[in-house]
MDAnalysis code that builds the backbone (N, CA, C; Angstrom):
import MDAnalysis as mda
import numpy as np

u = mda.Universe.empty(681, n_residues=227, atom_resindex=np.repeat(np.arange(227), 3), trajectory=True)
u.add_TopologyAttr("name", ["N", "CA", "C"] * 227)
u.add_TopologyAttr("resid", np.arange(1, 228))
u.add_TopologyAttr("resname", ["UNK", "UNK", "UNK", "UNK", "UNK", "UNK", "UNK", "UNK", "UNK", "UNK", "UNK", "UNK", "UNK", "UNK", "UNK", "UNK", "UNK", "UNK", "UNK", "UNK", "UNK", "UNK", "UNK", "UNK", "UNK", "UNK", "UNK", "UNK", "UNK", "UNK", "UNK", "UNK", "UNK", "UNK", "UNK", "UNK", "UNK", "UNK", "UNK", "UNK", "UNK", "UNK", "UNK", "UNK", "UNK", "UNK", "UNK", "UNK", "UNK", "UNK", "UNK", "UNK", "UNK", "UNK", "UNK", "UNK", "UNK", "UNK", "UNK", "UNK", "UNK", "UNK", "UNK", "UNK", "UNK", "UNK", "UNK", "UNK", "UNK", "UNK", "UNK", "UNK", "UNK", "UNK", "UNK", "UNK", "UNK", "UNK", "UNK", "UNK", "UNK", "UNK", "UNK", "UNK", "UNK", "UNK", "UNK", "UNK", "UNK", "UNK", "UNK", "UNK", "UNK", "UNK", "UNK", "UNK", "UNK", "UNK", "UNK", "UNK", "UNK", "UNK", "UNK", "UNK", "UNK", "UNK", "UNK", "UNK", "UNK", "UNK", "UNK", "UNK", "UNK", "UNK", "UNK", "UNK", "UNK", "UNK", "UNK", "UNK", "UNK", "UNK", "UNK", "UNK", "UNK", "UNK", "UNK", "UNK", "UNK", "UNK", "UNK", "UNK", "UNK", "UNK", "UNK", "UNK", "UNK", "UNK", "UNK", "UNK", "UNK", "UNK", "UNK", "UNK", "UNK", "UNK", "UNK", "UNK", "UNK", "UNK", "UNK", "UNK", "UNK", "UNK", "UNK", "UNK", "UNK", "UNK", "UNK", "UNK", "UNK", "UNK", "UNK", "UNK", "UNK", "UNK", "UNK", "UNK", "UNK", "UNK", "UNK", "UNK", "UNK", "UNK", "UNK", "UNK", "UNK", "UNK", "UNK", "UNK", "UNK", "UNK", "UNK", "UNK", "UNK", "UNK", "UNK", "UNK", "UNK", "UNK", "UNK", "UNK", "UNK", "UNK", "UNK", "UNK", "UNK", "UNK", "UNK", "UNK", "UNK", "UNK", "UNK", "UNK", "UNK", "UNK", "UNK", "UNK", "UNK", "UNK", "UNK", "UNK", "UNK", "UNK", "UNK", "UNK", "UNK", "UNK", "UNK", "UNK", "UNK", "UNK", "UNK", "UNK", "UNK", "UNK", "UNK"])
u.atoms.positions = np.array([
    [22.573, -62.507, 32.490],
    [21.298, -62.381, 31.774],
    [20.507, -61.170, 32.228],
    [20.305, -60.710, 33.558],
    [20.034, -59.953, 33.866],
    [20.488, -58.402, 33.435],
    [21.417, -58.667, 33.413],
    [22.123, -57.119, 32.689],
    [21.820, -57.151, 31.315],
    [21.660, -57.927, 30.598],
    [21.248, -58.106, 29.063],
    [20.011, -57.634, 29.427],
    [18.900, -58.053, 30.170],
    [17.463, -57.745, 30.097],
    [17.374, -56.475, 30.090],
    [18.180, -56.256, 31.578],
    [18.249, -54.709, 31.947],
    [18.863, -53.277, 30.579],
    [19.596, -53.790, 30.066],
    [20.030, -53.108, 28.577],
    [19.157, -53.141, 27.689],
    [18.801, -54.017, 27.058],
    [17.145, -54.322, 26.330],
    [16.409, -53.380, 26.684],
    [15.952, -53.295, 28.266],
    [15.055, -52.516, 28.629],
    [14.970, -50.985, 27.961],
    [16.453, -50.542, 28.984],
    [16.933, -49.340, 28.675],
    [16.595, -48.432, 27.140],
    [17.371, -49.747, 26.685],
    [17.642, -49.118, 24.882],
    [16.142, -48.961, 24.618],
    [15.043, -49.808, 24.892],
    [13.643, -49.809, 24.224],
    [12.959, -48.322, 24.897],
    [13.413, -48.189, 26.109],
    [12.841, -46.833, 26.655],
    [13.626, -45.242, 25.967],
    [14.520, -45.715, 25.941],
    [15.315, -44.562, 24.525],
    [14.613, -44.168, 23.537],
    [14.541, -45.622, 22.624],
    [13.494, -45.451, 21.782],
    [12.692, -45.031, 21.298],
    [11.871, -45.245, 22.632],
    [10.217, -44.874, 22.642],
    [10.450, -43.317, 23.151],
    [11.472, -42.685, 23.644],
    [11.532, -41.751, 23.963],
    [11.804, -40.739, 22.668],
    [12.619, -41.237, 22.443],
    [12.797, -40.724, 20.507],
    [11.833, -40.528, 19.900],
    [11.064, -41.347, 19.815],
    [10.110, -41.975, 19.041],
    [9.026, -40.774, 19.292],
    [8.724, -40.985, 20.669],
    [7.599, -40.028, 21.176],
    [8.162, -38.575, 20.810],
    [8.853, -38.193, 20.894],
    [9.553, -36.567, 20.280],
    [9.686, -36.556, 18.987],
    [9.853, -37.081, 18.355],
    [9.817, -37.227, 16.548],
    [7.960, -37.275, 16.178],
    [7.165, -37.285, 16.924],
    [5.778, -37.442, 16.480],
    [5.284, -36.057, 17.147],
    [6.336, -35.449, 18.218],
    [5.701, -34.246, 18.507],
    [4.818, -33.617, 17.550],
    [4.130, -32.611, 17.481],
    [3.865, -31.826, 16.067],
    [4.714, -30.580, 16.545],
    [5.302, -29.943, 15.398],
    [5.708, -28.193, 15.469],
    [4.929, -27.336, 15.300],
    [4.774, -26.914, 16.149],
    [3.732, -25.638, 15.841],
    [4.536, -24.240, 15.871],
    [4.394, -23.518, 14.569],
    [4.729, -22.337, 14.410],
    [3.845, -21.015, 14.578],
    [4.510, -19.977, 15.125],
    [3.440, -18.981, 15.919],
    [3.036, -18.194, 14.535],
    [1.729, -17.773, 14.676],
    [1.447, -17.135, 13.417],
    [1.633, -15.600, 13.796],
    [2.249, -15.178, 13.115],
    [2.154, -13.380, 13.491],
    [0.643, -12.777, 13.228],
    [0.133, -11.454, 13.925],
    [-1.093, -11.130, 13.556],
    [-0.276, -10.360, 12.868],
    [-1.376, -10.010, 12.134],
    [-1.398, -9.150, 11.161],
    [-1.623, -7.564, 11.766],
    [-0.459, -6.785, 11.590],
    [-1.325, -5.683, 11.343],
    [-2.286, -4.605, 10.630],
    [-2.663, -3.787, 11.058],
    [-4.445, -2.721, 10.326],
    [-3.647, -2.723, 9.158],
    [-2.356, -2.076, 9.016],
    [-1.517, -1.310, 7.610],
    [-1.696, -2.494, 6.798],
    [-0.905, -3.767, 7.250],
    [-1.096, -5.179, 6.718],
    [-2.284, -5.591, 6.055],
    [-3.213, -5.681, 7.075],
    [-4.229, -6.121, 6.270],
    [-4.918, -5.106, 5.202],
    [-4.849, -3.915, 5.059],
    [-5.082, -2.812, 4.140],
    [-4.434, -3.017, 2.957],
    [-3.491, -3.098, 2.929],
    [-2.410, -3.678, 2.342],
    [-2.736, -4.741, 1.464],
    [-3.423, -6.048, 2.108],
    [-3.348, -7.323, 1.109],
    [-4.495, -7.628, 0.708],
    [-5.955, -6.338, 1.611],
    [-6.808, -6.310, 0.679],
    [-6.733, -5.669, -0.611],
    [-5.648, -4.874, -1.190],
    [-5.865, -4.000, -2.178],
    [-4.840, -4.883, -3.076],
    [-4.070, -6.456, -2.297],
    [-3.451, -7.527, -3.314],
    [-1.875, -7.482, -2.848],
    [-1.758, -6.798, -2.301],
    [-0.052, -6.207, -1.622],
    [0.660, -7.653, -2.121],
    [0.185, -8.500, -1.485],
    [0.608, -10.209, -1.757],
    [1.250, -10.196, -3.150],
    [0.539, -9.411, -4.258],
    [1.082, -9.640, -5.408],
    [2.212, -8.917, -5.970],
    [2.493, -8.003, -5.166],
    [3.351, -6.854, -5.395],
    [5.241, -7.409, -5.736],
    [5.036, -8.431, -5.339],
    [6.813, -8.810, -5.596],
    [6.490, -8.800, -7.060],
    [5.913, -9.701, -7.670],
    [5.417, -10.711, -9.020],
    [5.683, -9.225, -10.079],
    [5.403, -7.884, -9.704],
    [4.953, -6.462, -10.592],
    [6.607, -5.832, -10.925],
    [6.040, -6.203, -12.468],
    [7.679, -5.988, -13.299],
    [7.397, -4.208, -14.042],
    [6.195, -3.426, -14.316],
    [5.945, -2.724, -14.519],
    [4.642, -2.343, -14.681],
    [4.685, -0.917, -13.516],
    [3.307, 0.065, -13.542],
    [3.131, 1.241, -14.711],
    [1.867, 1.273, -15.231],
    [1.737, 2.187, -16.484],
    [0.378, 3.093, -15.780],
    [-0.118, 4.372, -15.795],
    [-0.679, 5.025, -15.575],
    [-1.034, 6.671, -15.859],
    [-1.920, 7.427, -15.769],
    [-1.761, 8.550, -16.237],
    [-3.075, 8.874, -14.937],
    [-2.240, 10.249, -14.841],
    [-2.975, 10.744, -13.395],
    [-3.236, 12.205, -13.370],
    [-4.620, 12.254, -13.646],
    [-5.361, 13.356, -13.746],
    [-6.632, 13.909, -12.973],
    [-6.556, 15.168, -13.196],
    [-7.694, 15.573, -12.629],
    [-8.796, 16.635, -13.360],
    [-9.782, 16.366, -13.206],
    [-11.185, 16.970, -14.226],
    [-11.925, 17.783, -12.874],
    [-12.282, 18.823, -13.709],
    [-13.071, 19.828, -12.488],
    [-13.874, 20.452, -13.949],
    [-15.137, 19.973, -13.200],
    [-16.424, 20.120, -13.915],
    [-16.750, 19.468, -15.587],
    [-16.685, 20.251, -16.388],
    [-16.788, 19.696, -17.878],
    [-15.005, 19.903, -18.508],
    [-13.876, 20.135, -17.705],
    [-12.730, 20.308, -18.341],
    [-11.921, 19.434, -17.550],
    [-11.731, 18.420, -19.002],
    [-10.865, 17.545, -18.700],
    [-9.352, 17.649, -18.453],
    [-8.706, 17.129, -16.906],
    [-7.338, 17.652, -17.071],
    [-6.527, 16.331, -18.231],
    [-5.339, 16.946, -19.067],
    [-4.533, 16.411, -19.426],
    [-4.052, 15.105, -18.665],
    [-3.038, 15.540, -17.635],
    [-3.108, 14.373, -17.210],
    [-1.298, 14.521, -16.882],
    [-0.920, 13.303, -16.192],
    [0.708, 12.965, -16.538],
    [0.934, 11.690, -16.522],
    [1.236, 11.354, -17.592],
    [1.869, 9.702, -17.995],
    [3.122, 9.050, -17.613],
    [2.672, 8.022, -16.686],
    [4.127, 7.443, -15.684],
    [4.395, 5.989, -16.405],
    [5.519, 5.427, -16.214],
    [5.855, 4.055, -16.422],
    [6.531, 4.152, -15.089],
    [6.642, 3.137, -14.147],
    [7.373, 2.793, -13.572],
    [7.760, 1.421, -13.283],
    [8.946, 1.004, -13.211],
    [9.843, -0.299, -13.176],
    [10.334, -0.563, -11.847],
    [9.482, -0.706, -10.792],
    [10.206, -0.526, -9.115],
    [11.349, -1.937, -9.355],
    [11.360, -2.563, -10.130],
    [12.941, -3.703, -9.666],
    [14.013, -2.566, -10.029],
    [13.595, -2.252, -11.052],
    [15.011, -1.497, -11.756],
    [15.395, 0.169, -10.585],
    [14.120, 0.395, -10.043],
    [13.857, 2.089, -10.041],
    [13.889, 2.601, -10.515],
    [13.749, 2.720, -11.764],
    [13.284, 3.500, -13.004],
    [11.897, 4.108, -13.386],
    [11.725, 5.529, -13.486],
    [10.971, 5.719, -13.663],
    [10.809, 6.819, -15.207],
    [9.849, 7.080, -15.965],
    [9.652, 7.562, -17.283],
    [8.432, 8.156, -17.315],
    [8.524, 9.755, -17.555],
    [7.007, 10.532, -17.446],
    [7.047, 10.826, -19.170],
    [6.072, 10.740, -19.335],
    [5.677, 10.784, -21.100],
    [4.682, 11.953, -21.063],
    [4.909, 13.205, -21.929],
    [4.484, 14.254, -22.168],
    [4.542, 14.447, -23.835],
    [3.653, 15.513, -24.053],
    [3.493, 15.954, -25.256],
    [4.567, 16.242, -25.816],
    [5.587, 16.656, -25.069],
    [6.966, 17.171, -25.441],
    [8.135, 15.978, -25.851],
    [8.148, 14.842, -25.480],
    [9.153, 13.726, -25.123],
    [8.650, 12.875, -23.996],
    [10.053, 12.534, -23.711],
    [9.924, 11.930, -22.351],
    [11.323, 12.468, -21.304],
    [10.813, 11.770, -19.943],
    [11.805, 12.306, -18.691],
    [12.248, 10.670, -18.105],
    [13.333, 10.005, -18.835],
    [13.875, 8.704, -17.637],
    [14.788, 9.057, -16.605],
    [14.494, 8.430, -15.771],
    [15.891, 8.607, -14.496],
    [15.732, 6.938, -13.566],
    [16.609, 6.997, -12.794],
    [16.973, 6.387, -11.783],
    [16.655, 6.668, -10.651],
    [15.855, 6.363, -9.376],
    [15.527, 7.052, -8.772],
    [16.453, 7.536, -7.986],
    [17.255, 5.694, -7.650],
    [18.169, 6.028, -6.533],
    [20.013, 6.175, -7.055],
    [19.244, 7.182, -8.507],
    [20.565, 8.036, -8.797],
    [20.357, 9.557, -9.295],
    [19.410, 9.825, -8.849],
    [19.257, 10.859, -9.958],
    [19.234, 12.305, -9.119],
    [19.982, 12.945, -10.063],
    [19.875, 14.909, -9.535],
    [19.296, 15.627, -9.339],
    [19.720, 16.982, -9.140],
    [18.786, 17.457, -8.929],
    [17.964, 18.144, -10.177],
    [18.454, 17.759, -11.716],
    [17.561, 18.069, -12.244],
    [15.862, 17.400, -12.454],
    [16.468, 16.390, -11.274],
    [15.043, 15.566, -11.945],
    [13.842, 15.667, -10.109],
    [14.693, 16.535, -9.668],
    [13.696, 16.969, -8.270],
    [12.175, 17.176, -8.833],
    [11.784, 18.267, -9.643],
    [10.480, 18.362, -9.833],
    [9.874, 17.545, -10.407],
    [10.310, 16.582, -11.333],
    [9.766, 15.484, -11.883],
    [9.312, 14.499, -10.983],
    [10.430, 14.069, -10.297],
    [10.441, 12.856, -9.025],
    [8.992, 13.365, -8.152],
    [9.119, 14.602, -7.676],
    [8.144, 15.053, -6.928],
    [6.721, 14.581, -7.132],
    [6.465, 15.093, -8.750],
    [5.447, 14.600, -9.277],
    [5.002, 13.527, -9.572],
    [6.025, 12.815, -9.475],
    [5.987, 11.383, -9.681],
    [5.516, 10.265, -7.807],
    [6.301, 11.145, -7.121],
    [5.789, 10.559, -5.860],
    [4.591, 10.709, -5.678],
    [3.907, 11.912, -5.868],
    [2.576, 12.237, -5.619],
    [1.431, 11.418, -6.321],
    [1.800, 11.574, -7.479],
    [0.917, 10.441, -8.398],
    [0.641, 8.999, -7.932],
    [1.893, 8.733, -7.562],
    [1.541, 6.663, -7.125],
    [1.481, 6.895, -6.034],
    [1.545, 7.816, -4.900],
    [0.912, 7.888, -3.521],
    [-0.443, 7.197, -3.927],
    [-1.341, 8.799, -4.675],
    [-2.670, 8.681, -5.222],
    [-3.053, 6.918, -5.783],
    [-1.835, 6.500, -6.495],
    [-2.502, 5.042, -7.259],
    [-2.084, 4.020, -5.787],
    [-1.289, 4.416, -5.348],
    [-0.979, 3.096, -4.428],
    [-0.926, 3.424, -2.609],
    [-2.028, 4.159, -2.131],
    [-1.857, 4.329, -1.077],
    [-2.407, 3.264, -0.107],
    [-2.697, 1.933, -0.124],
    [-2.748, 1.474, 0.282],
    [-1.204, 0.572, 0.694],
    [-0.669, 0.398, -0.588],
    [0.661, 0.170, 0.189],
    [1.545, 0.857, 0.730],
    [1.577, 2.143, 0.048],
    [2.461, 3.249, 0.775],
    [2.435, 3.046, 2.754],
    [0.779, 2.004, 3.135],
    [0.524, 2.495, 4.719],
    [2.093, 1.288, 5.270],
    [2.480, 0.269, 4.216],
    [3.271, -0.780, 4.578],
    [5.190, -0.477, 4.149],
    [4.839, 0.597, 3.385],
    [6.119, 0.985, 2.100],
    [7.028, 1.999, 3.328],
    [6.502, 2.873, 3.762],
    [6.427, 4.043, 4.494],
    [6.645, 3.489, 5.998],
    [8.281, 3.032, 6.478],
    [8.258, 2.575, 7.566],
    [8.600, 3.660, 8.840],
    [9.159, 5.369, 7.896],
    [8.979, 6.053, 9.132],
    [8.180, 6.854, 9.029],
    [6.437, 6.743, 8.904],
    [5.460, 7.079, 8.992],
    [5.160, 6.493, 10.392],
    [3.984, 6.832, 10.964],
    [3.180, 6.192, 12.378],
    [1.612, 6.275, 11.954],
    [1.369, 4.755, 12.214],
    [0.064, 4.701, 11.730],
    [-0.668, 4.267, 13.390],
    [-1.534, 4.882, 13.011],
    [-2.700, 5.034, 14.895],
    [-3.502, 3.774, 14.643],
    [-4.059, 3.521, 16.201],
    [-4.533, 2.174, 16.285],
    [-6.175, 2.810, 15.650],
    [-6.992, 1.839, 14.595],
    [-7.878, 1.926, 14.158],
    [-9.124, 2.192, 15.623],
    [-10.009, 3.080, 14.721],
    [-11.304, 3.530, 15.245],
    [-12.588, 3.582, 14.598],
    [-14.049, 3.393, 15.115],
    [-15.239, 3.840, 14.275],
    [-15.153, 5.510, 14.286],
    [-15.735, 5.912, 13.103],
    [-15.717, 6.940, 12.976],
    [-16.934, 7.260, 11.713],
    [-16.997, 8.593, 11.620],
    [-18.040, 8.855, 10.501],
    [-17.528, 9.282, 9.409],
    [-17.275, 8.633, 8.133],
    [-16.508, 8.867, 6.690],
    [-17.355, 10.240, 6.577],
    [-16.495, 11.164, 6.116],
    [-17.210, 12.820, 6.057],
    [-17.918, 12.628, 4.967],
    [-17.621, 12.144, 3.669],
    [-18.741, 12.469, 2.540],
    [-19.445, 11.591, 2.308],
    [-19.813, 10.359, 2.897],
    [-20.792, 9.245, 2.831],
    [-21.571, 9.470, 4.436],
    [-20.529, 9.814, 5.158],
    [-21.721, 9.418, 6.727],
    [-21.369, 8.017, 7.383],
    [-21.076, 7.725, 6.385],
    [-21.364, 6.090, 7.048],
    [-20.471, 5.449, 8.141],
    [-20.492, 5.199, 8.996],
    [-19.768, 4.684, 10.352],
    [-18.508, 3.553, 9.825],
    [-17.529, 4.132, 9.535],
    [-16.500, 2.927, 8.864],
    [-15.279, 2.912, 10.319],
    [-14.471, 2.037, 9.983],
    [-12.942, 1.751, 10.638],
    [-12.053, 3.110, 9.819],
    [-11.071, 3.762, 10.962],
    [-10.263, 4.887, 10.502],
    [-8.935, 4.446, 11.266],
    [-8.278, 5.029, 10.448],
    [-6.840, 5.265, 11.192],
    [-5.823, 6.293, 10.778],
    [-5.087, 6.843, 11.173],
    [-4.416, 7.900, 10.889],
    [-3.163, 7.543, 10.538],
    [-2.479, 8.206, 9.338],
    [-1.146, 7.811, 9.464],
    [-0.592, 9.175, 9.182],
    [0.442, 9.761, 10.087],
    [1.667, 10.426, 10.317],
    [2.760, 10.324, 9.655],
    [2.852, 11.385, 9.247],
    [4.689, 11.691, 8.579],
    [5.614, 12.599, 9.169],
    [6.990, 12.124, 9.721],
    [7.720, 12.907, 9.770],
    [7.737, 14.293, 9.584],
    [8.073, 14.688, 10.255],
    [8.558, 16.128, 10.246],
    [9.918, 16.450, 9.805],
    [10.864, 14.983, 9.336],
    [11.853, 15.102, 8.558],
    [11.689, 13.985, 7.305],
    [12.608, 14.697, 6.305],
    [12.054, 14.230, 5.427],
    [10.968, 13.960, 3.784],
    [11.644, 13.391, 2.837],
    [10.223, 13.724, 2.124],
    [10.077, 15.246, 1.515],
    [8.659, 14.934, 0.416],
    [8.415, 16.373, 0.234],
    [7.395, 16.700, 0.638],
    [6.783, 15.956, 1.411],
    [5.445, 16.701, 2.549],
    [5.549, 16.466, 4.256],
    [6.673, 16.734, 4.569],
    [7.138, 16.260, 5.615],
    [5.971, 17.223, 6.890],
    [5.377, 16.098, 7.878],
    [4.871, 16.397, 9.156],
    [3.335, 15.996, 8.464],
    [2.859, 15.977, 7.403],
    [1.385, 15.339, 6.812],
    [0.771, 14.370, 7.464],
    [-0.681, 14.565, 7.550],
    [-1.887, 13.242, 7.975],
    [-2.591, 13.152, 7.527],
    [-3.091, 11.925, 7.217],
    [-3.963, 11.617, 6.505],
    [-4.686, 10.573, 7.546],
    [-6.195, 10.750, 6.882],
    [-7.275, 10.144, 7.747],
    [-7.744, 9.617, 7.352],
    [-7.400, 8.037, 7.216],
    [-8.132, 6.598, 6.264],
    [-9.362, 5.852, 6.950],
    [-10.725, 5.924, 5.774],
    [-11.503, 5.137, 6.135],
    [-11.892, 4.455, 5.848],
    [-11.902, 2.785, 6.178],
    [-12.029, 1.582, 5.310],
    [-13.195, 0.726, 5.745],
    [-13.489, -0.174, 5.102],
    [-14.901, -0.981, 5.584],
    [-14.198, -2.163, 6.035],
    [-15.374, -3.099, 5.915],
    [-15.153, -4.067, 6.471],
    [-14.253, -5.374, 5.950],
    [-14.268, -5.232, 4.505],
    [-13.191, -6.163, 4.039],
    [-11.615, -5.096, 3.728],
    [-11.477, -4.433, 4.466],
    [-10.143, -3.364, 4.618],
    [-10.178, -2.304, 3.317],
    [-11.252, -2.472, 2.378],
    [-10.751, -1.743, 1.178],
    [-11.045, 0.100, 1.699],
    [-10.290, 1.088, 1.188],
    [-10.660, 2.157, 1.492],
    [-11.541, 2.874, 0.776],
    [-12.085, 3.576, 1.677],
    [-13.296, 3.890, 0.799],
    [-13.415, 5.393, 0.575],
    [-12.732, 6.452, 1.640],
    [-13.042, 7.831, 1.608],
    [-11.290, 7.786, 2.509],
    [-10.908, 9.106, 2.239],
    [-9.743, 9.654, 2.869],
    [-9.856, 11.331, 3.070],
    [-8.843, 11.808, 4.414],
    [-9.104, 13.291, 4.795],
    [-7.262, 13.874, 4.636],
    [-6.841, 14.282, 4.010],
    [-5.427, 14.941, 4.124],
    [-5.223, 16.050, 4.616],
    [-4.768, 16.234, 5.334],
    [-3.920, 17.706, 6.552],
    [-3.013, 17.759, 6.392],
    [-2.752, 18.804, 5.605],
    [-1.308, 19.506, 5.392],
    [-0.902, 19.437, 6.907],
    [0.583, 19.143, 7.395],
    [1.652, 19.895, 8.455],
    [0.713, 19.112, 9.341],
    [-0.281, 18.078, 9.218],
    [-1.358, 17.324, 10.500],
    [-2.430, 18.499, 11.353],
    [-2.513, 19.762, 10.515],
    [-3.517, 20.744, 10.868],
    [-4.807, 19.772, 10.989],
    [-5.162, 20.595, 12.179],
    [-6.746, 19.893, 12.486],
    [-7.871, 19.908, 11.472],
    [-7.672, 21.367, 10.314],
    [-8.593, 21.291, 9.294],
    [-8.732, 20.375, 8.310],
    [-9.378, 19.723, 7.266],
    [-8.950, 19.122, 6.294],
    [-8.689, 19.944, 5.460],
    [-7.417, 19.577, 4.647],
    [-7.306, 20.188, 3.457],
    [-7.738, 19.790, 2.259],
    [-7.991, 18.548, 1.979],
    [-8.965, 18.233, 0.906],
    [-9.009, 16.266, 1.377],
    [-10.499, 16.295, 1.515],
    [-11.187, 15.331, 1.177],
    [-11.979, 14.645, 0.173],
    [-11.774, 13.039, -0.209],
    [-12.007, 12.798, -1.317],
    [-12.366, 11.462, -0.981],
    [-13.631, 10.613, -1.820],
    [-13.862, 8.766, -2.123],
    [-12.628, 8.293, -2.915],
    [-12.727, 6.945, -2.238],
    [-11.866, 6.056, -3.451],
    [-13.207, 5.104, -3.876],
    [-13.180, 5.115, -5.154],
    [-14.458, 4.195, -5.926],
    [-14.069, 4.265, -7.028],
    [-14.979, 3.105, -7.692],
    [-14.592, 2.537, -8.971],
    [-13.267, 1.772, -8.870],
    [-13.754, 0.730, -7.910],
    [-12.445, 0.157, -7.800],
    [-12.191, -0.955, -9.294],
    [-10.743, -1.562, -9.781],
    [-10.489, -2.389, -10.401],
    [-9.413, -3.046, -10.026],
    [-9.976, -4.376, -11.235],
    [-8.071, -5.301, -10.623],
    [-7.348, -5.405, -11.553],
    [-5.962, -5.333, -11.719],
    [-5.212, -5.188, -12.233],
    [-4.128, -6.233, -12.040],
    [-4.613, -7.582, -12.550],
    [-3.639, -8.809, -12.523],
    [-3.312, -8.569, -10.478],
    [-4.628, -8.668, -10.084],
    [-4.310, -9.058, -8.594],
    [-4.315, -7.641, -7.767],
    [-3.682, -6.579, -8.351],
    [-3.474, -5.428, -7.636],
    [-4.965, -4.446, -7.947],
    [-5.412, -4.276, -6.859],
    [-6.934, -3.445, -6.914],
    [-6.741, -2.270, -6.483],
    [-7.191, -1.523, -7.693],
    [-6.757, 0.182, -7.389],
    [-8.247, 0.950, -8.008],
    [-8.510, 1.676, -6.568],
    [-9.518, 2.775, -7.291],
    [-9.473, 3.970, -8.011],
    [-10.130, 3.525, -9.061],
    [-9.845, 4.811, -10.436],
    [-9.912, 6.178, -10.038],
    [-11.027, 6.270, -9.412],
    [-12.025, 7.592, -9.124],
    [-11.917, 8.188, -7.617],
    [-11.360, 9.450, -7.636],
    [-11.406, 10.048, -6.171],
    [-12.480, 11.107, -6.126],
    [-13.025, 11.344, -5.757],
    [-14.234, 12.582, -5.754],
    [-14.690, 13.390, -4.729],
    [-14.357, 15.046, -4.900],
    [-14.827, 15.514, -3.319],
    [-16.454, 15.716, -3.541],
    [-17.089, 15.984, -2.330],
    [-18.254, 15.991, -1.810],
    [-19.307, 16.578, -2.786],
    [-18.589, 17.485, -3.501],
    [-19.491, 18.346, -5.253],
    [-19.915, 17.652, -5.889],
    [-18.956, 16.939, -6.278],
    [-19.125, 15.707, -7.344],
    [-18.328, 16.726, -8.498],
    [-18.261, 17.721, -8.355],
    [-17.801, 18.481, -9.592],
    [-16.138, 18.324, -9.401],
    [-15.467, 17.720, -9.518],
    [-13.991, 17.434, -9.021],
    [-13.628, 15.645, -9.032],
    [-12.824, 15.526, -9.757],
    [-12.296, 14.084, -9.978],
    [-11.057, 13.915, -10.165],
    [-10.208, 13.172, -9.208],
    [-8.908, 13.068, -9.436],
    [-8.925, 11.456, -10.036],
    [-7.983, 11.068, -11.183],
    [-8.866, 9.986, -11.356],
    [-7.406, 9.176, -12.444],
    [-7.864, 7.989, -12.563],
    [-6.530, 7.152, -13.782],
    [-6.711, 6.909, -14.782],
    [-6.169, 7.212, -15.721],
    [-6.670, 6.464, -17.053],
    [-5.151, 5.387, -17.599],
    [-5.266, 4.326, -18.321],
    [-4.646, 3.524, -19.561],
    [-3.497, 3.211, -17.922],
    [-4.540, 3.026, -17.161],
    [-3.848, 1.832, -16.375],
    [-3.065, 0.417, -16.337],
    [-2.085, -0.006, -16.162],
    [-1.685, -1.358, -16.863],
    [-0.441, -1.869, -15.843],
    [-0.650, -3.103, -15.142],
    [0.550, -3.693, -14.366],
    [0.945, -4.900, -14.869],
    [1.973, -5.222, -15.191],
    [2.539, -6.144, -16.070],
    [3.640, -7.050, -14.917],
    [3.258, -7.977, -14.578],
    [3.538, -9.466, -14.204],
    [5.401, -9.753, -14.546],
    [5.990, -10.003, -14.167],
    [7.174, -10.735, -14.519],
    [6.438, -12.119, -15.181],
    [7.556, -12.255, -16.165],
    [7.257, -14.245, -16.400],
    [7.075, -15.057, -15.495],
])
């Protein structure tokens, strides 16, 4: 009888030993976020898988003369991209295409830099982005968060470039400084304003240097959702 009790015992302390480890809770570590990150998912990054096609036209106006412009479609599942001109159009592949379509592509990188540089800080993994700082946004003044991000010196068609991002307090950017080759001068500074959303993705229309007479800017904007 005793050995029966003694087994009873046993098995019930098993049990409860089970028992007590099955009620553990799991706790999973949360990653922080990083500056690029959160820049990133203030401008909607989150939504960026869901985006079956970007439509845009990217121009620039200096004073009372409006620039033309250049009209993009792009399809990032497919990599396809399509510039629409007065003349026709230009399709390619990105990650097939020749070298007749170098100057096109070019232009085409430059443009959705301009529409999407907030993700480019997450897109762009051999870039180096610097640990954020206060600083004084050059054409407002105003004491915002900055950080720098670095490009290669291989690479690319602006290879060794910096740019000097300044964002507020809910991460959106608000003013930027670009340095050719990461020269200490700026080479042109500009606001991002007039921001909009675009089925989740928030992009500012309007870039403007310090004149006001100069606007790099979007028109017949449109991001289209998968089903």
């Amino acid at each position: 009888m005793k050995s029966l009790y003694l087994g009873l015992i046993c098995l019930l302390l098993v049990s409860a030993c089970k028992s007590e480890k099955s009620e553990t809770p799991v706790t999973e570590e949360t990653k922080e976020l990083t500056i690029a990150e959160k820049i990133a998912n203030a401008h909607g990054f989150e939504n960026w898988n869901n985006v079956e096609e970007v439509k845009f036209t990217f121009k620039v106006d200096r004073d009372t003369i409006k620039g033309k412009g250049r009209s993009w479609i792009w399809k990032p599942k497919e990599d396809i991209v399509i510039l629409e001109n007065h003349t026709g159009s230009i399709e390619y592949t990105r990650s097939k295409m020749d070298s007749t379509h170098i100057g096109t592509d070019r232009g085409f990188i430059n443009d959705k830099y301009w529409l999407l540089v907030p993700f480019q800080l997450v897109w762009d993994s051999s870039a180096t982005v610097s640990e954020s700082k206060k600083a004084e946004a050059p054409i407002s003044k105003q004491q915002l968060d900055m950080i720098t991000i670095l490009y290669s010196n291989e690479g690319g068609y602006t290879p060794g470039d910096a740019y000097d991002i300044y964002y507020d307090d809910n991460y959106l950017i608000k003013e930027w400084v670009f340095r050719k080759g990461n020269s200490k001068e700026p080479s042109l500074t500009t606001t991002f304003e007039n921001y909009q959303d675009f089925n989740g993705i928030k992009i500012a229309i309007d870039h403007k240097k310090d004149n006001g007479n100069w606007n790099l800017n979007f028109a017949d904007v449109n991001i289209t959702l998968q089903d």
